[in-house]
N, C-alpha and C positions, 0 to 999 in steps of 0.2 A: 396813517398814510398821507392827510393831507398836509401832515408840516416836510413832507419829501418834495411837496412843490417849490418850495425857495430853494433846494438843492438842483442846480443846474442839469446836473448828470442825472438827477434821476425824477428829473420833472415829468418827463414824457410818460415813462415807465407809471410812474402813480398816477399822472390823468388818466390813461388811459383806463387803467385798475379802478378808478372811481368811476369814470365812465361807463365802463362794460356791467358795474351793478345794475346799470335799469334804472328807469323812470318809478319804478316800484320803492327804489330807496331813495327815492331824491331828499325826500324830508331831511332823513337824516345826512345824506353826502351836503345838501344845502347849507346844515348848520355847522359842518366840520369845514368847508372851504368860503365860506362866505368872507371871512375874516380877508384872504389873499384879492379882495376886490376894492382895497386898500391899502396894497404891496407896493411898495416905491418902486419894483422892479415891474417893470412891464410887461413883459414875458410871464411873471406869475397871472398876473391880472389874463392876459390873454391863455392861459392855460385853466383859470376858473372860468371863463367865460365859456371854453369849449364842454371844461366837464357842464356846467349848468344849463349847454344845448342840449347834451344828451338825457341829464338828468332834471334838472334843474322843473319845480312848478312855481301858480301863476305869483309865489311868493318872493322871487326872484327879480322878476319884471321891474320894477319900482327899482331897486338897487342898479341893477343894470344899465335901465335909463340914465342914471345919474353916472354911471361911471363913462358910459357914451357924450354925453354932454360934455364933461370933464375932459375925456377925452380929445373931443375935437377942437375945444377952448387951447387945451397946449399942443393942438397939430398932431394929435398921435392918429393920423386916419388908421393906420392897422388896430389898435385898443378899439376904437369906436367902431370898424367893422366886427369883428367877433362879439361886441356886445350886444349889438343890432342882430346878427345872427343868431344868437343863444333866445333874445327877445321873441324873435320869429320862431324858432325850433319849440320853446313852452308855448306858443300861441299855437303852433299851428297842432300839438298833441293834445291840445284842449283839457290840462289839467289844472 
C-alpha cells in the first residue's frame, strides 16, 4: 500500500488506509513509508508526515527533524509544517 503514495490519484486513499491502522502498527507502517521522506515529490513527503502523526513512534522523530529543517532551508513552509506536526502528534502519544 505504501508504494500507492507516489500515485497522485491514489495518495489520499492509502494514507488514509495506513493511517486508520493505529499507533499499534506504527512500527511496522514506519518501516513501509519511511522511504517517501525522501520523495522528490512533496506531496508524498507531506502525505508521510501525516501517516507518521497518526501512526508514526518516537523512532520517527529524528527523521522528521531532518526532513523539517530541509525543508525550511528550500522555503517549503507547508513540508516543514506537517513535519513539525507529526513530531508533536508521536510526542504528545508518548510512544
Amino acid at each position: 500500500m505504501a508504494q500507492r503514495l507516489a500515485a497522485p490519484g491514489d495518495r489520499d486513499a492509502a494514507g488514509k488506509a495506513l493511517a486508520a491502522m493505529g499507533p499499534e502498527m506504527g512500527t511496522v507502517i514506519e518501516a513501509e513509508v519511511k522511504s517517501g521522506l525522501t520523495n522528490n515529490d512533496k506531496n508524498v513527503i507531506i502525505e508521510v508526515c501525516r501517516i507518521l502523526a497518526a501512526v508514526g513512534t518516537p523512532k520517527s522523530v529524528a527523521p522528521l527533524t531532518q526532513v523539517g529543517t530541509l525543508a525550511l532551508r528550500a522555503r517549503q513552509r507547508d513540508v516543514a509544517v506537517a513535519a513539525e506536526q507529526a513530531i508533536l502528534a508521536i510526542k504528545a502519544r508518548g510512544k
